[in-house]
PQR file of N, CA, C, O and H, with PARSE charges and radii, in Angstrom:
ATOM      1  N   UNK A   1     -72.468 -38.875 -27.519 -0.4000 1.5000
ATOM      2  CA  UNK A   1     -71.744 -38.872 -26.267 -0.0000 2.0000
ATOM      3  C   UNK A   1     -71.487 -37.419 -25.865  0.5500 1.7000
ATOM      4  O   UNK A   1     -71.115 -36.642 -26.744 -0.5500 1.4000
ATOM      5  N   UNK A   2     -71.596 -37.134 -25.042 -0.4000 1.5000
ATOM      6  CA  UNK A   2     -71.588 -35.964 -24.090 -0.0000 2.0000
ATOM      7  C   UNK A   2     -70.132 -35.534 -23.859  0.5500 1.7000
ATOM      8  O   UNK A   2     -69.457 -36.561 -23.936 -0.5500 1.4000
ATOM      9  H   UNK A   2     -71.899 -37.765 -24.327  0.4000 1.0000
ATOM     10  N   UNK A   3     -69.280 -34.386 -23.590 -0.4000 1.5000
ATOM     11  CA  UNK A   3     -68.387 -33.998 -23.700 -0.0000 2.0000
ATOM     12  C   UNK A   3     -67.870 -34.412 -22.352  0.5500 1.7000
ATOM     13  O   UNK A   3     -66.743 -34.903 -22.305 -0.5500 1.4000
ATOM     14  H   UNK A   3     -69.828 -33.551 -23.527  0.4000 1.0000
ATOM     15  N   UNK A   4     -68.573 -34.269 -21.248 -0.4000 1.5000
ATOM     16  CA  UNK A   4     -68.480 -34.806 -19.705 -0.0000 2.0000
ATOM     17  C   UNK A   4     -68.059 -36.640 -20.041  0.5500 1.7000
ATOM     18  O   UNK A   4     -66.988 -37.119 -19.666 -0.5500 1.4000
ATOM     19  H   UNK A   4     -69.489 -33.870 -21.287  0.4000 1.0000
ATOM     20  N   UNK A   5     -68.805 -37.210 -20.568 -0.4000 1.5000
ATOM     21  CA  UNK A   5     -69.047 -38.602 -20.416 -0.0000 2.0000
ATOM     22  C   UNK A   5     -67.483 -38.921 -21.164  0.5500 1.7000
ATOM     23  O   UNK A   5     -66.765 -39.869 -20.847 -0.5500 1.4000
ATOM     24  H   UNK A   5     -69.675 -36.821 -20.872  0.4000 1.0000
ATOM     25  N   UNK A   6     -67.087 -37.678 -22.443 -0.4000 1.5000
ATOM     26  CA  UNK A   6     -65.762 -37.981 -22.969 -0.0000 2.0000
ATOM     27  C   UNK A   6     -64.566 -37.608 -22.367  0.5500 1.7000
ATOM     28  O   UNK A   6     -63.513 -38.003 -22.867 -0.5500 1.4000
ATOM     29  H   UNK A   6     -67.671 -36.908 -22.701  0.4000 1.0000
ATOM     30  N   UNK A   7     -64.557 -36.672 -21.032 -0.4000 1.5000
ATOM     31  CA  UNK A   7     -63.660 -36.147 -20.613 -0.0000 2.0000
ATOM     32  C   UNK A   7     -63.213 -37.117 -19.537  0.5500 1.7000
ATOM     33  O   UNK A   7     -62.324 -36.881 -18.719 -0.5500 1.4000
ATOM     34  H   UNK A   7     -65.412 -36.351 -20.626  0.4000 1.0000
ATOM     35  N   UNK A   8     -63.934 -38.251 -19.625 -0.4000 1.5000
ATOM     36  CA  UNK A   8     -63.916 -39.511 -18.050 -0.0000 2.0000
ATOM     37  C   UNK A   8     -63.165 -40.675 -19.049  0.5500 1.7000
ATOM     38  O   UNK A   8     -62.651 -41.655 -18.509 -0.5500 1.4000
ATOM     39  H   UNK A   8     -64.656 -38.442 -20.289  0.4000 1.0000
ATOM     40  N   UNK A   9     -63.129 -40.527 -20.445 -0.4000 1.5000
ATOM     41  CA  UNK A   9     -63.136 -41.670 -20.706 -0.0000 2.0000
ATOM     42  C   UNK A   9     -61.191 -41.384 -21.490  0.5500 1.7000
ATOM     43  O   UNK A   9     -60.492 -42.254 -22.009 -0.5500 1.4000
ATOM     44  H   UNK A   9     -63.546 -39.731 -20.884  0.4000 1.0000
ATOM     45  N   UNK A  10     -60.877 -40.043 -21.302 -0.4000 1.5000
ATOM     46  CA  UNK A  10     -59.862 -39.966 -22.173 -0.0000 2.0000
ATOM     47  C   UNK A  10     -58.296 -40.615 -21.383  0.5500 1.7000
ATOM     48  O   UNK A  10     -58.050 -40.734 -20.183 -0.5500 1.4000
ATOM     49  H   UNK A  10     -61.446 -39.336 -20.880  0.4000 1.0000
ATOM     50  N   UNK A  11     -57.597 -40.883 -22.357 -0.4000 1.5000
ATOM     51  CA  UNK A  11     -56.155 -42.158 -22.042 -0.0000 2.0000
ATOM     52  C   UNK A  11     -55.210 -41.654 -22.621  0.5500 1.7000
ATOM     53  O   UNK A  11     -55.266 -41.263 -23.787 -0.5500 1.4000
ATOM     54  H   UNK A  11     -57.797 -40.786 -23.332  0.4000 1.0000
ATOM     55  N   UNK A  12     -54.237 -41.592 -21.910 -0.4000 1.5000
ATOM     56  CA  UNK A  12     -52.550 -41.221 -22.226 -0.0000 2.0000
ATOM     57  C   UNK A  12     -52.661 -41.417 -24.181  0.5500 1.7000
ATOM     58  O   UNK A  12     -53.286 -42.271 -24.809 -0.5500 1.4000
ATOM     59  H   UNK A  12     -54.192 -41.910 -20.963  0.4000 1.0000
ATOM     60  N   UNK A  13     -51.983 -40.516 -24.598 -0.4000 1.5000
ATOM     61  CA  UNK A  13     -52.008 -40.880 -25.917 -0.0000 2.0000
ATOM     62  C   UNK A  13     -53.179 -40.182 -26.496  0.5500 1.7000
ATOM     63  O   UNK A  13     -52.684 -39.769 -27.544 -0.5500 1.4000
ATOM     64  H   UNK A  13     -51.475 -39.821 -24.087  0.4000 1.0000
ATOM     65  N   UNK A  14     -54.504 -39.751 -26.494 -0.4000 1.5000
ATOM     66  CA  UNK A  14     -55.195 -39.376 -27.342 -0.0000 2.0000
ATOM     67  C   UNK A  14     -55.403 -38.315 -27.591  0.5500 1.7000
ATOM     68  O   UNK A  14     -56.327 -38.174 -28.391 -0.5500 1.4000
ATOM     69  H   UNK A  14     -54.905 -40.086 -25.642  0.4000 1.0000
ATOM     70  N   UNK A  15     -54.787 -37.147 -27.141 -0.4000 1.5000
ATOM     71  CA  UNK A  15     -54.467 -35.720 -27.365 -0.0000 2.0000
ATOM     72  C   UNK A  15     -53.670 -36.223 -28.471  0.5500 1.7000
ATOM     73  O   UNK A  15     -54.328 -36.093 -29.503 -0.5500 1.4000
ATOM     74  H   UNK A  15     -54.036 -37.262 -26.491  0.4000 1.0000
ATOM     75  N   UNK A  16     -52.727 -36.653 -28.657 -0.4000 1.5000
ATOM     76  CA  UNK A  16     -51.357 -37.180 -29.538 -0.0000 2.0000
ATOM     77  C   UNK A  16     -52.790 -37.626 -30.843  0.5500 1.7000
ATOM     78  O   UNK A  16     -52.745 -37.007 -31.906 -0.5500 1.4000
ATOM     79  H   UNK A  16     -52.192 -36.759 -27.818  0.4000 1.0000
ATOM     80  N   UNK A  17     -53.666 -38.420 -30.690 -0.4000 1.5000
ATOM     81  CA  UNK A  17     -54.106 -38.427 -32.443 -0.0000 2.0000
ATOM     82  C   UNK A  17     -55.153 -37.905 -32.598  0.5500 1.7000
ATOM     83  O   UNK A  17     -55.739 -38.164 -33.649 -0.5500 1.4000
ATOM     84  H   UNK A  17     -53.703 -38.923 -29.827  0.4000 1.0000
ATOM     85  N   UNK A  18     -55.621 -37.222 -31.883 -0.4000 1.5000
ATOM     86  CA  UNK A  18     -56.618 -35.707 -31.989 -0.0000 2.0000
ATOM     87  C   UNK A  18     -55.492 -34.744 -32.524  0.5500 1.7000
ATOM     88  O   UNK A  18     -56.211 -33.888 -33.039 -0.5500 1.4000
ATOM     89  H   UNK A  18     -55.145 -37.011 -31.029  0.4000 1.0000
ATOM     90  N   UNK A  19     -54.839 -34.529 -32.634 -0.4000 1.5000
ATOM     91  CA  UNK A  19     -53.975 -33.785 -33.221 -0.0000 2.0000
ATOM     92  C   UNK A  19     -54.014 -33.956 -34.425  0.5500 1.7000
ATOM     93  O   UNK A  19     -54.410 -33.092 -35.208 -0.5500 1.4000
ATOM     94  H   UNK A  19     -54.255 -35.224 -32.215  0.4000 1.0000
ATOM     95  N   UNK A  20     -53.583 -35.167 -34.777 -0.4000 1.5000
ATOM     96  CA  UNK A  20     -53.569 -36.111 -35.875 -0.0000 2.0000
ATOM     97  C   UNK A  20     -54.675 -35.905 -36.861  0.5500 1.7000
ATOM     98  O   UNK A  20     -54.494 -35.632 -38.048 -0.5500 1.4000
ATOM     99  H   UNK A  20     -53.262 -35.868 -34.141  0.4000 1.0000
ATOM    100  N   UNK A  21     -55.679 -36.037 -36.355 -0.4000 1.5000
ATOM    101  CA  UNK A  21     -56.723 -36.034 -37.353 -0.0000 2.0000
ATOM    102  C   UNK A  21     -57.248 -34.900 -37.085  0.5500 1.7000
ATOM    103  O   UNK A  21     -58.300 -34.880 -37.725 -0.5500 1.4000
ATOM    104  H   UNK A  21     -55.826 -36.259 -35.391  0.4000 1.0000
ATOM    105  N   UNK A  22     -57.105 -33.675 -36.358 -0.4000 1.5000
ATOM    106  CA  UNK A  22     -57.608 -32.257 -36.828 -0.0000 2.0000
ATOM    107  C   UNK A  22     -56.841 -31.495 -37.431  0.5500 1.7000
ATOM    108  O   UNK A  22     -57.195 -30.487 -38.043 -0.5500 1.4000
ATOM    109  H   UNK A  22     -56.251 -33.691 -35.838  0.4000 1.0000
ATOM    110  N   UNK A  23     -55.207 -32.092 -37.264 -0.4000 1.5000
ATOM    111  CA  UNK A  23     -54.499 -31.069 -38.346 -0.0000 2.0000
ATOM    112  C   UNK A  23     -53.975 -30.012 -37.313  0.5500 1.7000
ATOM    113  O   UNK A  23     -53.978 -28.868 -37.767 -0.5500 1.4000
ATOM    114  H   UNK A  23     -54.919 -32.911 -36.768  0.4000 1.0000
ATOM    115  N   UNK A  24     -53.510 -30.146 -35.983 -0.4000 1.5000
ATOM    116  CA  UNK A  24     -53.978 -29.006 -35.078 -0.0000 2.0000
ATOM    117  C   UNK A  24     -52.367 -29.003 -34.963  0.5500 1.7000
ATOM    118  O   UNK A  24     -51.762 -30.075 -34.983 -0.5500 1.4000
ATOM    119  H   UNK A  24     -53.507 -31.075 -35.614  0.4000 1.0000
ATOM    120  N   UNK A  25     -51.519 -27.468 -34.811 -0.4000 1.5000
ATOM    121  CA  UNK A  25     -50.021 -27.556 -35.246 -0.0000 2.0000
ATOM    122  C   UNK A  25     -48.898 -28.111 -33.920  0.5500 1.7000
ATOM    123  O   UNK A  25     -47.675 -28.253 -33.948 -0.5500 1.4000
ATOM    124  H   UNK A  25     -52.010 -26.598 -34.795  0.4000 1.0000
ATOM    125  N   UNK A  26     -49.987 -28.362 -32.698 -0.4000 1.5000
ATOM    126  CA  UNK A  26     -49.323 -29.184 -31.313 -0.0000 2.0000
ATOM    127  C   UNK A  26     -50.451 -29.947 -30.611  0.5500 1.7000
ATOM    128  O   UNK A  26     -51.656 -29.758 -30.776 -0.5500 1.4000
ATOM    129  H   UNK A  26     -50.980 -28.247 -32.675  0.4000 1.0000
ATOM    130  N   UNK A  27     -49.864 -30.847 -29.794 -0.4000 1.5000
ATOM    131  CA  UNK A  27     -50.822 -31.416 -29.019 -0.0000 2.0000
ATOM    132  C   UNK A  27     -51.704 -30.626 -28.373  0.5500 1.7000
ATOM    133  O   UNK A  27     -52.909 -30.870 -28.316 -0.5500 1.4000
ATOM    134  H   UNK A  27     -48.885 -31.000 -29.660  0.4000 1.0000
ATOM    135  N   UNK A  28     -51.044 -29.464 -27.763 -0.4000 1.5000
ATOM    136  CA  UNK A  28     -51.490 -28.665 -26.555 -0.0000 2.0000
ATOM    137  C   UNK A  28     -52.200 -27.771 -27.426  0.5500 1.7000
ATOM    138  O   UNK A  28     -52.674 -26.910 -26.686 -0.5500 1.4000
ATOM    139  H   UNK A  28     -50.065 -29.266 -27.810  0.4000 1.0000
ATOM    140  N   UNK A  29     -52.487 -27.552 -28.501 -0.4000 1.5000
ATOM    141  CA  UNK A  29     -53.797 -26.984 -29.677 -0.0000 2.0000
ATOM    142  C   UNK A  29     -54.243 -28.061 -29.355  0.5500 1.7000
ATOM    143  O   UNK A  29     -54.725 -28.074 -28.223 -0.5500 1.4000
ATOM    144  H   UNK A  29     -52.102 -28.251 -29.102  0.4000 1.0000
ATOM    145  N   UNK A  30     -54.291 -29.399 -30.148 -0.4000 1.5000
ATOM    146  CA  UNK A  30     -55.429 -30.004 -30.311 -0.0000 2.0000
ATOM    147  C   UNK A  30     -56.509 -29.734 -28.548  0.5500 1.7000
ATOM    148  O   UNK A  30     -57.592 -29.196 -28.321 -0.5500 1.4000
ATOM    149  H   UNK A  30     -53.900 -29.389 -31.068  0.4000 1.0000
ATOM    150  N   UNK A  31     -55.673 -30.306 -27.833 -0.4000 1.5000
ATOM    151  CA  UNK A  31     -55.943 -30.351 -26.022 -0.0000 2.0000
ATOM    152  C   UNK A  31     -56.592 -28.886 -25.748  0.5500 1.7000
ATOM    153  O   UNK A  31     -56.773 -28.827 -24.532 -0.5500 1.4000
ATOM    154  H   UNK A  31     -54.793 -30.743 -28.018  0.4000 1.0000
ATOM    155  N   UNK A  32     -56.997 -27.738 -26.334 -0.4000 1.5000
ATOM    156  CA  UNK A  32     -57.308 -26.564 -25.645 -0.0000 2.0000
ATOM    157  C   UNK A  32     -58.401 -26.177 -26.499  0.5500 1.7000
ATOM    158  O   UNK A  32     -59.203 -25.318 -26.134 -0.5500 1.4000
ATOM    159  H   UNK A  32     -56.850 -27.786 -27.322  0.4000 1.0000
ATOM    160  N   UNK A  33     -58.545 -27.168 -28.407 -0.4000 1.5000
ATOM    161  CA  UNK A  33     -59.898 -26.807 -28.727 -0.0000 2.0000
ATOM    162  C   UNK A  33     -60.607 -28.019 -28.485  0.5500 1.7000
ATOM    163  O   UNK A  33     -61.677 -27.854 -29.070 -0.5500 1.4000
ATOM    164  H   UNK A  33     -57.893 -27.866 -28.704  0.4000 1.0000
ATOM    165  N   UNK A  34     -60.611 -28.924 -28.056 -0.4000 1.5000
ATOM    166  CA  UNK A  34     -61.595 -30.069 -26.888 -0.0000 2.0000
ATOM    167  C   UNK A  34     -61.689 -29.313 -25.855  0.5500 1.7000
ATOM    168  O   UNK A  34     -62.901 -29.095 -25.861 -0.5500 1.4000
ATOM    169  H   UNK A  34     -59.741 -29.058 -27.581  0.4000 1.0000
ATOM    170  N   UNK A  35     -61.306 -28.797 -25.036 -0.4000 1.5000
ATOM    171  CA  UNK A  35     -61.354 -28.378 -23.904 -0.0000 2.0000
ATOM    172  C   UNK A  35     -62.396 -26.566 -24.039  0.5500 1.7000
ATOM    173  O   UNK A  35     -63.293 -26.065 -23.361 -0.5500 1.4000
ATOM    174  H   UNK A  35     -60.322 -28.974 -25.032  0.4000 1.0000
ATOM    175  N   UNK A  36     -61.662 -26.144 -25.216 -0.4000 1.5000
ATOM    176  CA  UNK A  36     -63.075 -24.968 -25.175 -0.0000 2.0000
ATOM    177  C   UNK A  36     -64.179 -25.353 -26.105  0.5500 1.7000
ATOM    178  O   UNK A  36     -64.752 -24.452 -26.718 -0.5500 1.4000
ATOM    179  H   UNK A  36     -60.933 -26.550 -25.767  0.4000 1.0000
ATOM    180  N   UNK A  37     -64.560 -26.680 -26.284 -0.4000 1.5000
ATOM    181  CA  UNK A  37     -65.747 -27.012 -27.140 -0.0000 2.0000
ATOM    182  C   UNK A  37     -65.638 -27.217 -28.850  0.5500 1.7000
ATOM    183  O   UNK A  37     -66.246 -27.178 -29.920 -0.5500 1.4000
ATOM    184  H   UNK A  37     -64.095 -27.411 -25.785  0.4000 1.0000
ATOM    185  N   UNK A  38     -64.824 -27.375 -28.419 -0.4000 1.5000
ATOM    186  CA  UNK A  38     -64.436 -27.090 -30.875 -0.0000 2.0000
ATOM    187  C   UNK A  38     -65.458 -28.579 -31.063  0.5500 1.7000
ATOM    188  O   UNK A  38     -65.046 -29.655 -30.629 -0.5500 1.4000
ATOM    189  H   UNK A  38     -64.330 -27.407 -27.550  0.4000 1.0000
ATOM    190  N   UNK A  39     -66.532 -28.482 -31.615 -0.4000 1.5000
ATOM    191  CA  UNK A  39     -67.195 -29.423 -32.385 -0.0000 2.0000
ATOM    192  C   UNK A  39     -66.271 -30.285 -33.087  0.5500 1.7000
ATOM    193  O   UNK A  39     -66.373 -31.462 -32.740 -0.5500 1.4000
ATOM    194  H   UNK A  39     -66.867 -27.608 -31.967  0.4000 1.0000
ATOM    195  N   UNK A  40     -65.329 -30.032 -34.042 -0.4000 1.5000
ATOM    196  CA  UNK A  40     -64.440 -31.244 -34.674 -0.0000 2.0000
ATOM    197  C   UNK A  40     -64.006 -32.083 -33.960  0.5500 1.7000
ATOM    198  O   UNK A  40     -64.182 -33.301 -33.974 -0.5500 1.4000
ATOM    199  H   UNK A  40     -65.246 -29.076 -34.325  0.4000 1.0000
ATOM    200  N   UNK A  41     -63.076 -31.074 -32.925 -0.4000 1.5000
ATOM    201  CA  UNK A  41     -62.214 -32.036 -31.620 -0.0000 2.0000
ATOM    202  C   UNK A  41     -62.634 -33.006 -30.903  0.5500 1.7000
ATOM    203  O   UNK A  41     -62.106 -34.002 -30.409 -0.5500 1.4000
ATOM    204  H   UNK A  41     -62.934 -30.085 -32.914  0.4000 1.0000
ATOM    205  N   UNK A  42     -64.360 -32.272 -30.930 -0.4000 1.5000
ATOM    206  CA  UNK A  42     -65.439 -32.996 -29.843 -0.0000 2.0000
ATOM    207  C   UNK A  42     -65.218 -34.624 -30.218  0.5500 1.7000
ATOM    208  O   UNK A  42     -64.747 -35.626 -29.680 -0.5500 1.4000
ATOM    209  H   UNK A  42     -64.789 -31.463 -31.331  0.4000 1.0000
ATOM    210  N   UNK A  43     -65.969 -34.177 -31.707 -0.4000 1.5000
ATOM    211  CA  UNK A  43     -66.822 -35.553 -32.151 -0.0000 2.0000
ATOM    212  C   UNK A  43     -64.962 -36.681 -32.760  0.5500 1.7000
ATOM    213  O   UNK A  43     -64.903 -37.909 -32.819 -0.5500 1.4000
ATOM    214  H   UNK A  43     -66.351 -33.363 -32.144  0.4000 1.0000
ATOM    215  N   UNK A  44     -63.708 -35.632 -33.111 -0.4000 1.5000
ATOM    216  CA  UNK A  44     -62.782 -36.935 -32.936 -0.0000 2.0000
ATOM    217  C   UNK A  44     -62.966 -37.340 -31.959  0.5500 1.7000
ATOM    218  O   UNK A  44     -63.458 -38.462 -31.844 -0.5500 1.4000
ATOM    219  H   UNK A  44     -63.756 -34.634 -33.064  0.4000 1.0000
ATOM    220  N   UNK A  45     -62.664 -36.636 -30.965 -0.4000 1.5000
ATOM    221  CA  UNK A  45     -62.641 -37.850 -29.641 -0.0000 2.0000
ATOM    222  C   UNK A  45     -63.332 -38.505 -29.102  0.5500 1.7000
ATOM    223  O   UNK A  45     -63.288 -39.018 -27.983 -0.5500 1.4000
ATOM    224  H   UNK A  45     -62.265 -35.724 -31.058  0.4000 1.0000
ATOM    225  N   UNK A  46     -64.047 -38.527 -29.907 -0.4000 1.5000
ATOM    226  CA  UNK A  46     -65.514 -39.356 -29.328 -0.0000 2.0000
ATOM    227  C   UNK A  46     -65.290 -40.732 -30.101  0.5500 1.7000
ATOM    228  O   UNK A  46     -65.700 -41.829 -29.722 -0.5500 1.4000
ATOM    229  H   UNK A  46     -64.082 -38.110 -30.815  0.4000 1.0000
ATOM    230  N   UNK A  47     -64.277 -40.361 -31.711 -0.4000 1.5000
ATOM    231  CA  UNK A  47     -64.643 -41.397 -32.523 -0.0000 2.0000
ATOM    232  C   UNK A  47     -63.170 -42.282 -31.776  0.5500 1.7000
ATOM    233  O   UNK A  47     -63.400 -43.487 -31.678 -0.5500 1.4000
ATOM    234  H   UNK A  47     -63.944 -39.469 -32.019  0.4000 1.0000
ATOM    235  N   UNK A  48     -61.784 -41.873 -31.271 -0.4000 1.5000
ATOM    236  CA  UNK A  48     -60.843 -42.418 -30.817 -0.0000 2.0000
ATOM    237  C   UNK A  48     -61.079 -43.240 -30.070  0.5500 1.7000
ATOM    238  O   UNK A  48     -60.389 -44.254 -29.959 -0.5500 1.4000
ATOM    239  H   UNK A  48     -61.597 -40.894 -31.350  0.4000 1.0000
ATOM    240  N   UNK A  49     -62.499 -42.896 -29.129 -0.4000 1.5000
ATOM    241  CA  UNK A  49     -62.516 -43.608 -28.074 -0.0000 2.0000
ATOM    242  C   UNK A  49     -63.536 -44.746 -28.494  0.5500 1.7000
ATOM    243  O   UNK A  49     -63.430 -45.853 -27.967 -0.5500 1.4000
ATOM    244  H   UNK A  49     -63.058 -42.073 -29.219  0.4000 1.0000
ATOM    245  N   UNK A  50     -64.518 -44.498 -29.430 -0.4000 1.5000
ATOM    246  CA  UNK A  50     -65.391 -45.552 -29.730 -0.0000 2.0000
ATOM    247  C   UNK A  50     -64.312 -46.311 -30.568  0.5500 1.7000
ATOM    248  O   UNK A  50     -64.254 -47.440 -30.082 -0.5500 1.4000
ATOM    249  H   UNK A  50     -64.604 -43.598 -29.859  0.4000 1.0000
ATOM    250  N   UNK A  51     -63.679 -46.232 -31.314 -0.4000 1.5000
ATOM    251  CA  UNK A  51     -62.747 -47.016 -31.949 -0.0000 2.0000
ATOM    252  C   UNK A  51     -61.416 -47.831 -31.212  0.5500 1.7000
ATOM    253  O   UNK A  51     -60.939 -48.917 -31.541 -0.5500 1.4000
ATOM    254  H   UNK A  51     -63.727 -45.315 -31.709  0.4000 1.0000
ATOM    255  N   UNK A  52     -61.060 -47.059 -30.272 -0.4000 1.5000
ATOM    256  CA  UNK A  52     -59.998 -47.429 -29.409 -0.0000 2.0000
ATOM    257  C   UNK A  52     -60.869 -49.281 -28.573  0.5500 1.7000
ATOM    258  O   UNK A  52     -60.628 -50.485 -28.657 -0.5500 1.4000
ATOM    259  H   UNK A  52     -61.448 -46.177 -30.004  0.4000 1.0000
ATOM    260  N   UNK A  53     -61.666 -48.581 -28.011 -0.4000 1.5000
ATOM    261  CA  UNK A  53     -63.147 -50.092 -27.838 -0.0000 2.0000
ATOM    262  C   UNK A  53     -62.990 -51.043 -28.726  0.5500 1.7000
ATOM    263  O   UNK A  53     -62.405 -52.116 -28.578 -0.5500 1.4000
ATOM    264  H   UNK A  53     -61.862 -47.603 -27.943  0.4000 1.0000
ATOM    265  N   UNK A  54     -63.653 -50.532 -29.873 -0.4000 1.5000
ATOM    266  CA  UNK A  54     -64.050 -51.797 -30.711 -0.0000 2.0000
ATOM    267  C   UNK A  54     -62.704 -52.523 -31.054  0.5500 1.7000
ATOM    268  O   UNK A  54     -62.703 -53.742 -31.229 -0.5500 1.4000
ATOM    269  H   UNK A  54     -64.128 -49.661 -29.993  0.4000 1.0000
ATOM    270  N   UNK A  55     -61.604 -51.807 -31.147 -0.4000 1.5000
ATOM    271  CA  UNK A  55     -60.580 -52.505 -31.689 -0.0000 2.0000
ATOM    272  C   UNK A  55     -60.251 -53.569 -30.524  0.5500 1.7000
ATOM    273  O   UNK A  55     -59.822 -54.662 -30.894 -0.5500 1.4000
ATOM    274  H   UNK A  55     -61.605 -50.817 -31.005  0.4000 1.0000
ATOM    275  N   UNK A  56     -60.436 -53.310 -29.000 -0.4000 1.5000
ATOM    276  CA  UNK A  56     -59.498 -54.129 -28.193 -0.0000 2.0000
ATOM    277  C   UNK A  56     -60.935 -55.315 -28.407  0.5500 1.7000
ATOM    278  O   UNK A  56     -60.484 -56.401 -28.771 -0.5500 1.4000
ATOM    279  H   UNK A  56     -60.784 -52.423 -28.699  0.4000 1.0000
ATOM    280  N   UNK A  57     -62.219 -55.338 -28.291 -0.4000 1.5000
ATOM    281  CA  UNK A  57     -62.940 -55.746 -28.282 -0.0000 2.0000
ATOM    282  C   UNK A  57     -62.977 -56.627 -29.707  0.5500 1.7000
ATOM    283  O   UNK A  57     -63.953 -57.373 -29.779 -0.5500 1.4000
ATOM    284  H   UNK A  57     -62.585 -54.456 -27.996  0.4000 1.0000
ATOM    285  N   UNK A  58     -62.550 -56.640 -30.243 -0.4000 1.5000
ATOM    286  CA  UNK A  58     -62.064 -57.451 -31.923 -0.0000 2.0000
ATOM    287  C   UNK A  58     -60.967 -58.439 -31.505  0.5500 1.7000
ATOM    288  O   UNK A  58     -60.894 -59.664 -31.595 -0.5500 1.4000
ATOM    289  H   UNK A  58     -61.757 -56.034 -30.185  0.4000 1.0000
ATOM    290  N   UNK A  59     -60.250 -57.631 -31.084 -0.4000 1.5000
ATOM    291  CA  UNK A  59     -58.852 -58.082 -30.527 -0.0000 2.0000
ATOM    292  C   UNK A  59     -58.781 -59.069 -29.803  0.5500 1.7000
ATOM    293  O   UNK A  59     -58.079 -60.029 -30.124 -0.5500 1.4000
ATOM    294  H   UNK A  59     -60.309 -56.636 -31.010  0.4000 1.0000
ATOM    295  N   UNK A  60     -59.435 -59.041 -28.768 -0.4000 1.5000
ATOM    296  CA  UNK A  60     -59.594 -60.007 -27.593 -0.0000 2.0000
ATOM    297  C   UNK A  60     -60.830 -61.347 -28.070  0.5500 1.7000
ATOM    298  O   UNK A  60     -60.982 -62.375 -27.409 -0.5500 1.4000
ATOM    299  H   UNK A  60     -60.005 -58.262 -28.508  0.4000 1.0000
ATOM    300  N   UNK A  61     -61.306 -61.139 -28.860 -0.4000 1.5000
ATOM    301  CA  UNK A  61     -62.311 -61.985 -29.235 -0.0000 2.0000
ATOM    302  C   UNK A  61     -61.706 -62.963 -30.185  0.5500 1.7000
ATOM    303  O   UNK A  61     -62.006 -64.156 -30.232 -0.5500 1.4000
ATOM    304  H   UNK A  61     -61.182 -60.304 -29.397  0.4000 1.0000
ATOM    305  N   UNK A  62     -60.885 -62.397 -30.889 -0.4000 1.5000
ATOM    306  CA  UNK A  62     -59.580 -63.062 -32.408 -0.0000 2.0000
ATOM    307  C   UNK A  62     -58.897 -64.130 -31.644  0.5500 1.7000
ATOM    308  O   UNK A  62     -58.733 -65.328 -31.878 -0.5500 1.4000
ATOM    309  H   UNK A  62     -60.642 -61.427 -30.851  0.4000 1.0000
ATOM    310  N   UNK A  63     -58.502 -63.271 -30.549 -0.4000 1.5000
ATOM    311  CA  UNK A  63     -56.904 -64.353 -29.779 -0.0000 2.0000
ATOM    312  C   UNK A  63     -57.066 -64.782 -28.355  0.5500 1.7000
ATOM    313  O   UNK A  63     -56.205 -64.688 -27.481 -0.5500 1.4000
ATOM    314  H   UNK A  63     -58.635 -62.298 -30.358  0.4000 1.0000
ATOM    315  N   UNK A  64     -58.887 -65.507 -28.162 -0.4000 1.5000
ATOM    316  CA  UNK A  64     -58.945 -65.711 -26.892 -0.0000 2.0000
ATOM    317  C   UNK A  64     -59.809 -67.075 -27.230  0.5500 1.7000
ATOM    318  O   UNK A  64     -60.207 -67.796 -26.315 -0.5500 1.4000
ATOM    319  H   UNK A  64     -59.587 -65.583 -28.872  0.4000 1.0000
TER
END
């Protein structure tokens, strides 16, 4: 996924666990190495958002 295609797809809250899982010492770190390209930051948020998916997509399939 393309950094463009991830910057369309990002939701209240996921600066908050990009943080989380880079270890980054504020949100507004994690939010400024996505934003100048940090490869780690990239590919979390790529995985928040493919995961953020599959989960509602599990979810909705369980209790429908």
């Amino acid at each position: 996924m393309k950094i463009e295609q991830i910057k369309k797809k990002i939701q209240y809250g996921d600066f908050n666990i990009l943080q989380k899982l880079i270890n980054a010492p504020t949100v507004a770190a994690a939010r400024m190495r996505f934003f100048r390209g940090d490869e780690d930051a990239i590919k979390a948020m790529a995985k928040i958002q493919d995961n953020r998916e599959e989960l509602i997509k599990n979810y909705r399939e369980k209790n429908n």
